[in-house]
N, C-alpha and C positions, 0 to 999 in steps of 0.2 A: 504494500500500500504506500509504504514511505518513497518506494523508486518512482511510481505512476506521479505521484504530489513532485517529487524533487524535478520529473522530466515535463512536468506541464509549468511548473516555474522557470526552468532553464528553459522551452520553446518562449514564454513567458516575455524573458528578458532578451532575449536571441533578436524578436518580433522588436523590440522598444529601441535596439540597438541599430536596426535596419534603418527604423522610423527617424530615428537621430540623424543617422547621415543621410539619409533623402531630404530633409531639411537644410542640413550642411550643404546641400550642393548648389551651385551656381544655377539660378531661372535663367531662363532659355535668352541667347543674348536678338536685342534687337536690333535688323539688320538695318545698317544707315542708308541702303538704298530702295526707297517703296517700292512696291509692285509697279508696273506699268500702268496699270486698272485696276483697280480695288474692285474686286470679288463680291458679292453680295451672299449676305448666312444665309439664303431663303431655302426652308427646310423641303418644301414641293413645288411642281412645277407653278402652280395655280398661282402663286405670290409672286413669280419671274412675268408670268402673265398679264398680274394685275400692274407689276412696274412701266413693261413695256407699253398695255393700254395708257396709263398715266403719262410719260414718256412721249406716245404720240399726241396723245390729243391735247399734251401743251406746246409741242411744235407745229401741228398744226393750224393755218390759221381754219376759221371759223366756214370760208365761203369755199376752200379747195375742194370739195368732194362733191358739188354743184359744177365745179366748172370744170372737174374732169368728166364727169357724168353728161355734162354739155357740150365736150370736145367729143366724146366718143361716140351722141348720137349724132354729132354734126359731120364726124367724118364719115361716118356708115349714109349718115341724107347727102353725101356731097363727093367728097373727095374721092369715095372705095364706087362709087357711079359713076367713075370719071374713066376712059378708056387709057393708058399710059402713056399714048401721042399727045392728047388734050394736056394731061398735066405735068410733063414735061418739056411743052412748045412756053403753056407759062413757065419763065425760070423765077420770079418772083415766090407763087405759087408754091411750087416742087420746092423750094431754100424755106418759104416760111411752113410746110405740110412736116418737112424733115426735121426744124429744128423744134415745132410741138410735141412729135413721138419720140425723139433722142430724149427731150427734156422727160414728157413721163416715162417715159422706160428707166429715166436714170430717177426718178423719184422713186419706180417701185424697186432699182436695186435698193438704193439706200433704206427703203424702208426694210427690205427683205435681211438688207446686213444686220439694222438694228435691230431686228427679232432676231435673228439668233447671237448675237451677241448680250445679251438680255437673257437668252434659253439658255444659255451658260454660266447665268450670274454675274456676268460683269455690269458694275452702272458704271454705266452711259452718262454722263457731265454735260450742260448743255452745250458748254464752250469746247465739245468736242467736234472735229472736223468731219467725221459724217455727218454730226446735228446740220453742223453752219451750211455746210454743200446742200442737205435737202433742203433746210428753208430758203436760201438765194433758187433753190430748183422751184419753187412752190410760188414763191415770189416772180420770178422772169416767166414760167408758164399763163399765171393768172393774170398777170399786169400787162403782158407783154405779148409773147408768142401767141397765145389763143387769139386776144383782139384783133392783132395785125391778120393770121387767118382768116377771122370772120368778115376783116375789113376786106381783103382781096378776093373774096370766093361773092358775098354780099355785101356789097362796099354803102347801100343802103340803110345796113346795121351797123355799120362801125362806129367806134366810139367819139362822140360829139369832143371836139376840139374846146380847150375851157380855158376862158384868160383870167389868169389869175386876180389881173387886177378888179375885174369886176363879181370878186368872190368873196 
């Protein structure tokens, strides 16, 4: 009985002497150069989700998903009815058709990159260089590329010229 006692005291203090020097040792040193991207803890996908929805819908602005929904019914009523002599005789035309579908195409990469950069945990900063690329992409299509389009295919709907001074 007295060995069973002596050897549950001697595991006893064996255990307390471990615990002492796991104490004694140096915490993990931190390294002076951050990550590239800070990683996000998000324990399921659903949370990487809910960032990326947040994410986008404060880059973008409020009118874009109108005016790509207005570009796409207007190329299917106009441009994709066009024979490919007709709109490449316009060069006007054919430079401003090209530079509307390069611009969304390069908005749905950027959006495409930012979801999965997001599905992997990393945030996204806004002052990060795919942010600033899709907003100037969201900006030059809706301000810019779409009206001059509308203005050359229906130059009856183009957008009314506005002088500032009488604004």
């Amino acid at each position: 009985m007295q060995s069973v006692f002596y050897s549950i005291v001697l595991i006893l203090l064996l255990l307390c002497g471990v615990l002492v020097l796991m104490r004694e040792k140096p915490r993990a040193r931190v390294n002076p150069i951050p990550p590239v991207s800070p990683k996000l803890n998000f324990s399921d996908n659903d949370e990487r989700e809910d960032y990326f929805a947040t994410l986008i819908s404060k880059i973008t602005p409020d009118y874009y998903w109108r005016v790509s929904h207005e570009y796409v019914d207007f190329a299917y009523a106009t441009i994709k009815q066009m024979r490919i002599d007709e709109l490449s005789a316009n060069r006007e035309l054919f430079n401003a058709q090209r530079r509307c579908s390069d611009l969304n195409s390069a908005i749905y990469r950027y959006y495409d990159n930012l979801r999965k950069r997001c599905a992997e945990g990393e945030k996204v900063p806004f002052a990060d260089i795919e942010v600033l690329n899709l907003r100037q992409c969201f900006d030059e299509f809706s301000h810019h590329a779409y009206p001059e389009l509308v203005a050359l295919v229906w130059p009856h709907y183009q957008r009314p010229e506005v002088d500032l001074a009488n604004v």
